[in-house]
N, C-alpha and C positions, 0 to 999 in steps of 0.2 A: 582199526583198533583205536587211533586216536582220534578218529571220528567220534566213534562212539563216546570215548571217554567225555569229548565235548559237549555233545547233546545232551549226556547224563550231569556235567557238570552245570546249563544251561538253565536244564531242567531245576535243578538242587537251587539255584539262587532263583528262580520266578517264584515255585512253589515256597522258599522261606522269606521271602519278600514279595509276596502275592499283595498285598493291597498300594506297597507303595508303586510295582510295575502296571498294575492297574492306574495308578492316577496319574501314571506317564502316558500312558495307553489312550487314554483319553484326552489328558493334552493336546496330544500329537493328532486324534481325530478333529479336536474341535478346530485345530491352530488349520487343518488344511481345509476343511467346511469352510472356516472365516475366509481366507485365501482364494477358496473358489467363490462364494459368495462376492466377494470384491472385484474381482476380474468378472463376472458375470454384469455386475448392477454397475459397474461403470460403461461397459459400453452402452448397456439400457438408457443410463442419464445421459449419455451424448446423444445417442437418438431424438431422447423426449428433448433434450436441448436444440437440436438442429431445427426438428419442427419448430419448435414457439418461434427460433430464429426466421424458418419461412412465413411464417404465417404472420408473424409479426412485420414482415419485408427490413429486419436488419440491415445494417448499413455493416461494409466491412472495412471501408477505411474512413475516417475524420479529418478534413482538413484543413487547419485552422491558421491564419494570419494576423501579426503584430497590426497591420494597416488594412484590416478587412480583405474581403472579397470582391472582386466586380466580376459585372455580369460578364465581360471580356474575357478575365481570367476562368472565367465557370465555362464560354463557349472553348478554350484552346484545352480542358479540361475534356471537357465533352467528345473533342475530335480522338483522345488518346485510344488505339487497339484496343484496349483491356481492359477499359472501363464500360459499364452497363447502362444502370441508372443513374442519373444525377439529381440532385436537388438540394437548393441550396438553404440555409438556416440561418433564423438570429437566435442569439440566448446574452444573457447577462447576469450576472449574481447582485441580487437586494436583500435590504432587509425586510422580512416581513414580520406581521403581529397579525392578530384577532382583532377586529374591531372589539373595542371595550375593553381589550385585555393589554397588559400592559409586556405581556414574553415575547421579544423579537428572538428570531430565528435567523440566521443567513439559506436562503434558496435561490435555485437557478431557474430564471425563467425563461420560457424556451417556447420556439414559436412554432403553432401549428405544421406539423407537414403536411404533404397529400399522398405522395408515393412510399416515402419509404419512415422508418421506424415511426408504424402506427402504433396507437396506446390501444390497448387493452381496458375497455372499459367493467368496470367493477360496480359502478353507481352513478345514475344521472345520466349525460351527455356532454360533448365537447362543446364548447365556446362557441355560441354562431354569432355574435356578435361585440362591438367595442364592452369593455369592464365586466367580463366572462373571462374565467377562468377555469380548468383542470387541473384538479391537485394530485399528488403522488399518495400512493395508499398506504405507505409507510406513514410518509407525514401527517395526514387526515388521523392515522390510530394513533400516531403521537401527542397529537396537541387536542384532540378531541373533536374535529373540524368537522362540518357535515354539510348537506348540500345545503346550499340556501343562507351559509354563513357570508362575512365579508372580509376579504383580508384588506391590508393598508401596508402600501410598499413604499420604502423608502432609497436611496439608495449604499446606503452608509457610510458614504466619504461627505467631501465638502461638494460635489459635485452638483447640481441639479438632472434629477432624476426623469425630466419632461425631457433632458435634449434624448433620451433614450426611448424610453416609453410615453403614449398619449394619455395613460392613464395611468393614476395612483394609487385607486382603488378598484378590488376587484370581488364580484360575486363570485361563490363557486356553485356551477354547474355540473359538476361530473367530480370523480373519483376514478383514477386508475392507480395501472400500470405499466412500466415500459421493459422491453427487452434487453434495454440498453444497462440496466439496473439488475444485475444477479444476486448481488447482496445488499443487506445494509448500508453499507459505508454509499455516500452520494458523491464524495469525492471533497477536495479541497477549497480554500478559498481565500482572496487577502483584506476580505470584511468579516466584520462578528468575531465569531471564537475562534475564525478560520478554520471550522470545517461547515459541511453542507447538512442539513439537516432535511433538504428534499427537493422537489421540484416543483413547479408550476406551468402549465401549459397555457400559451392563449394564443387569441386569432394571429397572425403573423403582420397583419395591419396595426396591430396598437404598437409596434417597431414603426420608429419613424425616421430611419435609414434607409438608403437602397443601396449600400453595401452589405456585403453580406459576413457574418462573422463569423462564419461554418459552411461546408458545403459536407455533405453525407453523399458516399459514392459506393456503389458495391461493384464485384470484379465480374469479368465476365467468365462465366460456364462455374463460377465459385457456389452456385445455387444447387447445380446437380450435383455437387460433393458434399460429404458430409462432415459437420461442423467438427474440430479439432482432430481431421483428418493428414498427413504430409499432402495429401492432393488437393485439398484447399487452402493449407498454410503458403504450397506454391500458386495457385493461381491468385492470391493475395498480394504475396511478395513480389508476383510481374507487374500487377498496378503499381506498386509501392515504388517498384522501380521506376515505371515509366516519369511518376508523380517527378522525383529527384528528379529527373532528367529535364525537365522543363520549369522548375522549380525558382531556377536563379532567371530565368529571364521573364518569368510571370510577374517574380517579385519585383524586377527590375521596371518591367510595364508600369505597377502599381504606383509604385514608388515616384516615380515620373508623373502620372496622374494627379497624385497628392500635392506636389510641390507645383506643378500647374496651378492647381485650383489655389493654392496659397499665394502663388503670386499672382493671380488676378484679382483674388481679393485685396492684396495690398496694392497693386497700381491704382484698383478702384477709389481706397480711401485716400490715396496719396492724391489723385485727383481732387476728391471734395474736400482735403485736408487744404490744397492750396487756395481753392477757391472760396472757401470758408476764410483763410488765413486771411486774405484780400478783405474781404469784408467788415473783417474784424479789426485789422488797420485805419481802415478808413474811422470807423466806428472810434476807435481807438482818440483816432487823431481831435475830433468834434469832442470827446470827451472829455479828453487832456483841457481843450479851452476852457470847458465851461466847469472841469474841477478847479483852473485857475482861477476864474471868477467865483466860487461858491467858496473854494477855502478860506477866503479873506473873510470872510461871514461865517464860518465855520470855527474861525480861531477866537474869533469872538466871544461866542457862547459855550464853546467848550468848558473853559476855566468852571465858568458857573454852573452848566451841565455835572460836571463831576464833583463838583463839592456838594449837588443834590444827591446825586448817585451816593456817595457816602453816606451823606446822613442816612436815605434811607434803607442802606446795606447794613445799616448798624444799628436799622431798629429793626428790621425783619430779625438781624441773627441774636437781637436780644428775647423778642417774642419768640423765636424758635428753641432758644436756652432753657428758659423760663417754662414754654408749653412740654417740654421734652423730658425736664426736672419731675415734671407735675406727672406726666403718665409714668415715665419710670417706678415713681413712689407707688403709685394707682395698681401698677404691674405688678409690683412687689408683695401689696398688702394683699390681690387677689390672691396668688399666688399662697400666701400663709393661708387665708381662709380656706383657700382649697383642701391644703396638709391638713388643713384643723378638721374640715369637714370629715375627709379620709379618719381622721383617728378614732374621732367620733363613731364612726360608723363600725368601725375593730372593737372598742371596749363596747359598743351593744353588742355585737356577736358574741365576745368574750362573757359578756354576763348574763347572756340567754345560755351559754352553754354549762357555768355554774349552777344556771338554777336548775337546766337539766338533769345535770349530775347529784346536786343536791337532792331534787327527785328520787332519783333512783335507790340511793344511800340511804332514803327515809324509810321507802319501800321494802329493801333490803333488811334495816331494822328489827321491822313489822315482823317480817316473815321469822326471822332470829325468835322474836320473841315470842312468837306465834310454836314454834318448831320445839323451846324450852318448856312451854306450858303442858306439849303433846308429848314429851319425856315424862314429865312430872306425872301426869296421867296414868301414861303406859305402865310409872314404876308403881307408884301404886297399887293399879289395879293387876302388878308382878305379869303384865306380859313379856316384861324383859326384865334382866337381871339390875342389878345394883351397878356391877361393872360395865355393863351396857351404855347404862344411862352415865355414867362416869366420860365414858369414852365420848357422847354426843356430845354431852354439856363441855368437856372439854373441845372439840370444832367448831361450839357455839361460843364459848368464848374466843377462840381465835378468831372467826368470822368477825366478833363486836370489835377488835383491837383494829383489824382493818376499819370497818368502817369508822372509828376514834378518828385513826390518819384519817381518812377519805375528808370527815369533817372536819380534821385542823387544816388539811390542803384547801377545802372550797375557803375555812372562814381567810387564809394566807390571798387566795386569790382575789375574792373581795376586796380585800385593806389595797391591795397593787391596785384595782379597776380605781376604789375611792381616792386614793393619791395620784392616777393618769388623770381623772374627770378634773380634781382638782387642778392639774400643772395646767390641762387644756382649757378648763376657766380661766384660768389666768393668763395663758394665750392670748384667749380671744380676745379679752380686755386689754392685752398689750395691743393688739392686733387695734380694736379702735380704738383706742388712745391714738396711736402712728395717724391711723386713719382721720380722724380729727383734727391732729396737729397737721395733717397733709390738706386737709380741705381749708383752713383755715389761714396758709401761709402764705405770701408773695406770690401771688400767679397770675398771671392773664384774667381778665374778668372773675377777681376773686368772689365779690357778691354774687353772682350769675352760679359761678361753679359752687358755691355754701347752698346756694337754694336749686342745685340738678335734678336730685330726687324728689321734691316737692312739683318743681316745671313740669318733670317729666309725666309726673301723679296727674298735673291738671290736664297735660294733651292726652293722655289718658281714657281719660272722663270725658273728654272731648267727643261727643256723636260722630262717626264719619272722618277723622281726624286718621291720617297714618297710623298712629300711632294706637290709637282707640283701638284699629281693625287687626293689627298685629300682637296685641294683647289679645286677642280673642282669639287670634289662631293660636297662641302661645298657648291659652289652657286650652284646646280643644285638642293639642300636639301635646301633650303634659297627660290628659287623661288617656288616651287610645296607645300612648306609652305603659302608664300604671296596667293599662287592660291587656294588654300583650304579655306585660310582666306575672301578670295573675293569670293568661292561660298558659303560662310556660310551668309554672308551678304547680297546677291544676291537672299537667298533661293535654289539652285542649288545644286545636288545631291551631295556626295562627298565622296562616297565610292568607287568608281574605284579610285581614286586619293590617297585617302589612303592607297587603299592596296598596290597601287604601292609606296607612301613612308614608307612602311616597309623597305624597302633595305638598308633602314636607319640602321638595325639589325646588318647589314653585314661591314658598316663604324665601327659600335661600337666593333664589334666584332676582327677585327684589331688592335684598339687602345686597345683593352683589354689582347690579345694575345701577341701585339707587340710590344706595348711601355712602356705603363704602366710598368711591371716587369722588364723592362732594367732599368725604371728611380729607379724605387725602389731598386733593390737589387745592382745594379753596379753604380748608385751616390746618393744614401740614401735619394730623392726627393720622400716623399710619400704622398707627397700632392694627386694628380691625380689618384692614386692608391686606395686610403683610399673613396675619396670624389665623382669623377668623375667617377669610376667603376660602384659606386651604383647609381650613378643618371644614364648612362645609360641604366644599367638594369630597371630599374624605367620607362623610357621613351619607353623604348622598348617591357616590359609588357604592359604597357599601352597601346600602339595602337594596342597590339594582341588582347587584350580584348574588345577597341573597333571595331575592325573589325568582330568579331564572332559576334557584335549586329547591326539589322536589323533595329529596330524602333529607330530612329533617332529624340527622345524626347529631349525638354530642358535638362535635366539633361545629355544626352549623349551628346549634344553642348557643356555645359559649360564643362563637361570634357573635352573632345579633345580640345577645346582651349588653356587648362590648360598645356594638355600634348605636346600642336603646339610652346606654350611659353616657355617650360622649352627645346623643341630640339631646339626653335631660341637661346636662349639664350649658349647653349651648341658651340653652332657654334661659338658664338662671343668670349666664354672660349678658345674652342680650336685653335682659330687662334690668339690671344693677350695675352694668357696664356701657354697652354699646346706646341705648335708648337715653339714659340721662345725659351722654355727652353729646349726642343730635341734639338735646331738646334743648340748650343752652346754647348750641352753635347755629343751627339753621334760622335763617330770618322764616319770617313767615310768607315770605314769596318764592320760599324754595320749598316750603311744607306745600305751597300750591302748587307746584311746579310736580314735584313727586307725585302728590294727590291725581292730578291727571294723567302723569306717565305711568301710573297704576293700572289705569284702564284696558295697559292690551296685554295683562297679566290673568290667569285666568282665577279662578274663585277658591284660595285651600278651605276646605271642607263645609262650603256652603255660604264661608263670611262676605257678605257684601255692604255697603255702607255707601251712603250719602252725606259729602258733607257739602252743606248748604252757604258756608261763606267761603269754599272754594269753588266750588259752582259757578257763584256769583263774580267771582273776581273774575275768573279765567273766559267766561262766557264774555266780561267787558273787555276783557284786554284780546280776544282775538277782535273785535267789534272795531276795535281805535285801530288795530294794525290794517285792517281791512281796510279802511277808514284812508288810510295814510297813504295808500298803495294804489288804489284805485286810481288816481289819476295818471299813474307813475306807467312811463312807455320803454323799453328796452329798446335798443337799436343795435342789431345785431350782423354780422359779415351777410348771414347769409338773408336778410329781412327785419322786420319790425315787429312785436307784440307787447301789451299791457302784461304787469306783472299777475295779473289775475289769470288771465291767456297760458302765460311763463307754466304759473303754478299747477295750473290744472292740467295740461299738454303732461307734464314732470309725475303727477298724481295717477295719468288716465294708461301710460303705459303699465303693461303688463310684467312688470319686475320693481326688486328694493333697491333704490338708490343711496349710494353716503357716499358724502364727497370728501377729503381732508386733503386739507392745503400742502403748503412745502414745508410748513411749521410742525405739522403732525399734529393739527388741529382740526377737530370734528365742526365744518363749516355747512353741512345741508345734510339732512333724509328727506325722501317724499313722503308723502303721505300715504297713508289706509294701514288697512291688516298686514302683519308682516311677521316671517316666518323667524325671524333673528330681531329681538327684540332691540330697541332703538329709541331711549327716552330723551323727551326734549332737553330734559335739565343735561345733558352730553353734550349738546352744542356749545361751541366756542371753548372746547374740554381738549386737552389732550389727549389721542385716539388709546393710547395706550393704558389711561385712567379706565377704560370702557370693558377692559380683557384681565380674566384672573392671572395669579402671579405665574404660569405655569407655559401659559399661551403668547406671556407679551415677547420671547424673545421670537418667537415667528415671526410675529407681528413687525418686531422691527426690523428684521433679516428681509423681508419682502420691499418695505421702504426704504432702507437702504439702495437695495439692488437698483430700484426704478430712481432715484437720484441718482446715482452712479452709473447710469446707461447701462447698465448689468445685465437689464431686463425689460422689457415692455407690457408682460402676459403673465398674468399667473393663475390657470385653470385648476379647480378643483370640484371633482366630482361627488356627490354625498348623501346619504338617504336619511332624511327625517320626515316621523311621522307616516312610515312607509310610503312615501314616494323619495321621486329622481328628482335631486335640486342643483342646478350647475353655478357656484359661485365663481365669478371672475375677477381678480382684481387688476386692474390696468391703469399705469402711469399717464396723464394726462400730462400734455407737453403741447406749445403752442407752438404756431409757422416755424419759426427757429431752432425747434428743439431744444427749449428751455423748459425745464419740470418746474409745474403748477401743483401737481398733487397726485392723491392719489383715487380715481372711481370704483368702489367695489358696487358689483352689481348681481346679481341672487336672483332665477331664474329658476319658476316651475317647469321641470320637462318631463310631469306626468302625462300633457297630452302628445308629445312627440314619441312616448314609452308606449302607449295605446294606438298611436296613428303606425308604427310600425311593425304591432301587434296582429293587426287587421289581416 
């Protein structure tokens, strides 16, 4: 009975709640579906995981130490029960970039194995040789990497990154993947933003340790279990045991080792320290006498030595005052012309778009009036009523009351343009008034700097003259400018046009080589040096970078516009700024000097020129030197030759020589074609005058080092012009190990790229 009743009562609520027990109903199907689906597809994923793990020969345990690995430690490692394969690893975290690009990444570079966690190749092939690389395929789609690119690694402490790796630079050859990586995340790190953004793979020879800073070991019978099974997590955990178990006295071996090898190296120099010490005493002792003697003669001329030193510290720092006053002003009043230029160029916009408007309101007019005549008509000839035509004429005069405004706004906007044109006339003539009173006042060679623009007009005009040839390339960079600008407007392709004003690289490139550091270091003019270096470089990245791109989007437009206006604007620098203060500064044995250091610059867009009283000069003055030298014999440790012998031996090898002293003073190049340009007017230059502002703190961090026994070597690996060029810079130091300078030395090894090739 009360069964029943139940069943009926059961009944009574499904049937009056029939659609809500339905969508419980279903719930309750899908919620166990999902539930079996899950328990199904995971054991699937451990499967298809185990495999990649086999096939890939994972490692199951990593074992990593503060003081590396030795081979020692990897043989007592080898002997344990439980362990299978071994094989040991380097890796280290750098930073790396893109060649040309300027985004560093933190990655771990990690050295080829052969047994165990192989990569999965994706693209390419693995590294078979020194500056080959393997990228991770995460990181490749991130930063846009593909085979054939070049990375440039650094190490991102204060570190040097050669005691680590043989190379700095690396090709990529291949694209994978590893096993070792199930997700995104690449793991941590205590350079960059301190996390990893990927890995890199190379030969396990460009480590130039033979400790080892990883060993990968897998367990034994751990391969016929499957992967996150308890029967593999225990045949894991017996390795892991045995590892602890031997653990403290490996590290103990190691430890020992290190501190070996540290103390032989210090009994070593404590040897040459005393033996040195000895020598130095003696030297000491000989010295003492003869400062004895020489100071009595020293006390002498001192007095009068420093009363010269003053005077002339006190008229350099008055000519520095004085030139410093003078470009400040110069700096100043460009700077206004520029604003003024800018404004100018806003109130013609603003008043083409008045006339526009006024256009339109005229037109609009017309039409009014045109539409009032066609009422007039209609009611006449009674195709519409009276009120009809009431109704129009009254929208036609509303229409006229707008256009009334429209014309009181245009004629309002007018009167504002005609009162800006005004204020900016009167600018401008503030602007050279400044300007005049500026040329006119107390300065260093004030005649010389009143007549700049006139000097500059004549070298100019000059046939073959510097100056003459870079006015030529100025309009000929000035029109294929305008021509870009008119097929951008046009809609009109304008990528052969660009690529051809890259040549532009090779103007900048001269004034960077050739003026620039004469203004700076020989008349303390560092304006152009400091400011116009970097904007060239600026203007000259810029169109490499738009030329490597294809899809010719708005945003690729407004850049290259960006970068068409900052090289028009350079043009109008360099011929009203930078050209009249050479032409008033350089003697005319330095316009020769450049003239011929021109020569291994190659031709921007066809300019070549002859100039015939440079010629003539430079043809006579190597004739006298030659002249002077010829009978001249060297006597050398190791034999005898003529300096003509010297020179040509110095000419006939096959690499670029540049020698700088201890002064950091550019004292020799050899001669011929040379891949890193090297103009004579640099001799007797400080090295660092030679390198834009960007590059010189390298430059000095490297000489530093080799003064300071820091360093002996400094290799760099590099591809210009699609080949392999090995530049070395190495500290010269005589018998004694005293620093003389420094030899950088620039070596073609496209035939050693091809003899290995074979």
């Amino acid at each position: 009975m009360k069964k029943t009743a139940l069943h009926k009562d059961i009944y009574r609520t499904i049937t009056g709640t029939l659609p809500r027990f339905l969508s419980i109903f279903f719930i309750v199907v899908l919620g166990v579906a999902f539930y079996a689906g899950i328990r199904v597809t995971q054991k699937d994923m451990h499967i298809t995981a185990d495999h990649q793990f086999d096939d890939s020969k994972l490692m199951d345990v990593k074992v990593m130490g503060t003081l590396g690995i030795s081979k020692g430690n990897l043989e007592s490692i080898r002997k344990l029960s439980k362990s299978e394969d071994i094989e040991g690893g380097y890796s280290t975290d750098v930073i790396s970039k893109k060649q040309g690009s300027d985004d560093e990444h933190a990655v771990k570079v990690m050295a080829e194995t052969k047994k165990l966690n192989q990569m999965t190749i994706i693209k390419g092939t693995l590294p078979d040789k020194s500056g080959e690389c393997l990228v991770d395929e995460w990181y490749a789609s991130q930063n846009g990497l593909e085979v054939g690119d070049t990375l440039e690694l650094s190490s991102g402490t204060e570190d040097d990154l050669s005691d680590t790796l043989n190379d700095t630079t690396y090709k990529i050859t291949g694209i994978g993947r590893s096993a070792e990586y199930l997700s995104r995340s690449r793991g941590s790190t205590t350079i960059g933003t301190g996390t990893l953004s990927g890995f890199i793979v190379v030969e396990k020879s460009e480590f130039s340790s033979d400790i080892y800073t990883e060993v990968y070991i897998t367990a034994k019978g751990a391969k016929t279990e499957r992967a996150y099974s308890d029967a593999y997590d225990n045949k894991v955990k017996e390795l892991e045991e045995q590892l602890k178990s031997i653990s403290k006295e490996e590290n103990k071996k190691r430890l020992g080792s290190v501190q070996k090898e540290a103390q032989d190296k210090i009994a070593k120099k404590e040897r040459t320290f005393k033996k040195e010490r000895k020598k130095v005493l003696n030297k000491l002792d000989k010295a003492e006498k003869q400062l004895k003697d020489s100071r009595k003669k020293l006390d002498a001329s001192k007095s009068e030595l420093e009363q010269s030193r003053k005077k002339l510290a006190d008229a350099k720092a008055q000519i520095r005052t004085a030139k410093a006053q003078y470009q400040t002003g110069i700096k100043q009043i460009s700077s206004a012309r520029e604003q003024l230029k800018t404004q100018k160029q806003t109130i013609k916009t603003k008043s083409s778009q008045l006339d526009t408007q006024g256009a339109k309101v005229k037109e609009q007019e017309v039409q009014l009036e045109k539409k009032e005549q066609q009422i007039d008509q209609a009611l006449q000839a009674g195709a519409i009523s009276e009120q009809e035509a009431q109704a129009s004429l009254t929208q036609i005069n509303a229409g006229k009351q707008q256009i009334k405004k429209a014309k009181a706004q245009i004629s309002s906007g007018r009167k504002q343009l005609q009162a800006a044109q005004t204020k900016i006339a009167n600018a401008e003539k503030a602007v050279e008034e400044s300007l005049k009173k500026e040329e006119t006042s107390k300065k260093p060679m004030p005649d010389a700097y009143n007549q700049k623009h006139a000097t500059a007009k004549t070298l100019r005009e000059t046939v073959g003259h510097p100056m003459y040839r870079w006015a030529l390339e100025n309009e000929k960079i000035a029109a294929l400018i305008h021509e870009i600008q008119g097929d951008i407007e046009s809609g009109n392709d304008v990528g052969e046009k660009l690529s051809e004003l890259r040549q532009i690289s090779i103007h900048y490139a001269e004034k960077g080589d050739l003026v620039y550091p004469v203004l700076k270091v020989r008349y303390e003019i560092s304006g152009p040096s400091d400011v116009m270096w970097t904007v060239d470089d600026e203007i000259r990245d810029g169109l490499a970078a738009l030329d490597k791109i294809s899809d010719y989007d708005e945003e690729w437009m407004n850049r290259l516009q960006t970068v068409l206006k900052r090289a028009d604007e350079m043009i109008y620098k360099e011929n009203n700024i930078l050209y009249p203060i050479c032409a008033v500064n350089f003697s005319r044995e330095e316009w020769y000097g450049i003239y011929e250091d021109a020569k291994d610059y190659a031709p921007v867009f066809g300019v070549e020129m002859i100039w015939d009283e440079a010629e003539k000069y430079n043809t006579d003055k190597k004739a006298r030197t030659e002249a002077a030298l010829s009978d001249g014999e060297i006597i050398l440790g190791g034999g005898h030759m003529t300096v003509p012998q010297l020179e040509a031996l110095l000419n006939t090898l096959p690499i670029e020589i540049t020698f700088v002293d201890d002064n950091n003073i550019n004292r020799f190049f050899n001669e011929g074609p040379k891949v890193f340009k090297r103009p004579q007017m640099a001799i007797d230059r400080e090295v660092f005058s030679c390198h834009p502002p960007k590059i010189e703190p390298m430059v000095r961090a490297i000489l530093d080092d080799f003064r300071n026994n820091k360093r002996d070597r400094v290799p760099v690996w590099m591809e210009k012009n699609g080949k392999p060029f090995l530049v070395t810079y190495m500290a010269v130091r005589d018998k004694k190990g005293n620093y003389l300078g420094t030899v950088e030395v620039v070596q073609d090894m496209q035939f050693a790229k091809e003899h290995f090739e074979q």
